[in-house]
C-alpha positions as CSV (number, residue, x, y, z in Angstrom):
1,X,0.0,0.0,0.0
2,X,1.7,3.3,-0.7
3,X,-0.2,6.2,0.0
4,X,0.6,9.9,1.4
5,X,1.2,8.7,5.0
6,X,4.2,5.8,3.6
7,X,5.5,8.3,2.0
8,X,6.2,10.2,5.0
9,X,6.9,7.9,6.7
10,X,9.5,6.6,4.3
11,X,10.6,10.3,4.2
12,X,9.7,10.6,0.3
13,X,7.2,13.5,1.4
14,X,8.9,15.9,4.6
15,X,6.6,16.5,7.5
16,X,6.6,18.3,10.8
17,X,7.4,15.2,12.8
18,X,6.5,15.8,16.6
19,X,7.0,12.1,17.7
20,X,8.2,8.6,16.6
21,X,8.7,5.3,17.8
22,X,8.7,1.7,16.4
23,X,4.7,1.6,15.7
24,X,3.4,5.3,15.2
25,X,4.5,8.5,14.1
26,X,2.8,12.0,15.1
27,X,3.2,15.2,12.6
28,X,1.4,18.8,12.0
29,X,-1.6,18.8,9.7
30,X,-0.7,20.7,6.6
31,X,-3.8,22.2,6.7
32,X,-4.7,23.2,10.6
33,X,-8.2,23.5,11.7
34,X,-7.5,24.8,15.0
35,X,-4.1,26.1,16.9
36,X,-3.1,22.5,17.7
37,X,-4.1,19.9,15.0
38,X,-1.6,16.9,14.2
39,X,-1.8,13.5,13.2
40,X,-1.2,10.5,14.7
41,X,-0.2,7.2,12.3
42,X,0.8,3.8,12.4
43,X,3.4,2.7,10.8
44,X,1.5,-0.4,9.9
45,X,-0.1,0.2,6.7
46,X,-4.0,-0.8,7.6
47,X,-6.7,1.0,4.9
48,X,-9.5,2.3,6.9
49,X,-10.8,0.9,10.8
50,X,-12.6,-1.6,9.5
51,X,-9.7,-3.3,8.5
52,X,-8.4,-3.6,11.9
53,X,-8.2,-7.1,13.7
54,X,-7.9,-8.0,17.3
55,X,-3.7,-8.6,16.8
56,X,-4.5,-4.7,16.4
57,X,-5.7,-4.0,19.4
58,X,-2.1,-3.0,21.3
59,X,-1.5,-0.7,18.1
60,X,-4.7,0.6,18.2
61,X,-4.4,1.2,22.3
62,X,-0.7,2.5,21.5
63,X,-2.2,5.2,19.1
64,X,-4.5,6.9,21.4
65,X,-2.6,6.8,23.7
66,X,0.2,8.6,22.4
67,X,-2.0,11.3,21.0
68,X,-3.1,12.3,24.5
69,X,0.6,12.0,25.7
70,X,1.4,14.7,23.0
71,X,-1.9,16.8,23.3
72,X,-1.0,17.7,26.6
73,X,2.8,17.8,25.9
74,X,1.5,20.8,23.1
75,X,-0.7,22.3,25.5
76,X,-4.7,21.0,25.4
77,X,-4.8,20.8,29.2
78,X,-8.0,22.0,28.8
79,X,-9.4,20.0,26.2
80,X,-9.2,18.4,22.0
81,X,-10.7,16.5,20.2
82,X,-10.2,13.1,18.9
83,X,-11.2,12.4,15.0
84,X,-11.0,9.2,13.2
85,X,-12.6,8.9,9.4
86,X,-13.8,5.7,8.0
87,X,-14.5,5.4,4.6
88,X,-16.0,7.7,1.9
89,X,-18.8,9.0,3.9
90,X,-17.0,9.1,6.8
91,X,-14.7,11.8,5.2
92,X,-11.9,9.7,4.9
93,X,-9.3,11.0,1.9
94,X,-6.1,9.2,2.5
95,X,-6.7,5.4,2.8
96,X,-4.3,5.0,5.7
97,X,-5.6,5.1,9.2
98,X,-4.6,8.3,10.9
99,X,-6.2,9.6,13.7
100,X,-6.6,13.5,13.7
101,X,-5.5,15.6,17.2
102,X,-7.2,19.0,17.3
103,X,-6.9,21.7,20.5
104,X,-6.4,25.2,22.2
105,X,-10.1,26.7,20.7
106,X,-13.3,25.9,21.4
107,X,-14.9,22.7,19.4
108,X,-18.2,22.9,18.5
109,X,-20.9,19.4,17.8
110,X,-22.0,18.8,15.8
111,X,-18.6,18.9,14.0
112,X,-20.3,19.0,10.4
């Protein structure tokens, strides 16, 4: 599967890394929708959460997990939001899970 996220993860495409280990890496959105607003990836290529098994579930655990390790490292004390797209009409563009980390403003619901 090679998609936008391999790519940066293979360093083919730069990023804004914030964070790596062995099974994940974290970057800035290129596109921010609020003052805070990375990514967080495995670096196991799986399409979309419905491809997800139970051997996933550590990886899955491990991902948000590390996303509210780095929220509150980049200051959300207060608050963020969690987004996860599956599919089409889910919103989901690039066909690699990612798991969106948005804070520091006010999030509304619904989110649209």
């Amino acid at each position: 599967m090679d998609t936008l996220f391999t790519k940066i993860i293979n360093r083919e495409i730069p990023a804004k890394i914030i964070y790596e280990d062995d099974q994940v890496l974290a970057f800035h959105d290129i596109a921010p929708q609020a003052p805070v607003h990375f990514l967080v990836i495995p670096k196991k290529p799986i399409r979309t959460l419905n491809d997800l098994t139970e051997a996933d579930k550590g990886l899955a655990g491990h991902i948000l997990f590390t996303a509210q390790r780095l929220a509150l490292e980049l200051g959300c004390e207060e608050g963020f939001r969690v987004v996860m797209n599956c599919n089409e009409l889910g919103g989901q563009t690039v066909y690699h899970i990612h798991m969106h980390v948005l804070g520091q403003r006010q999030m509304h619901w619904p989110p649209g």
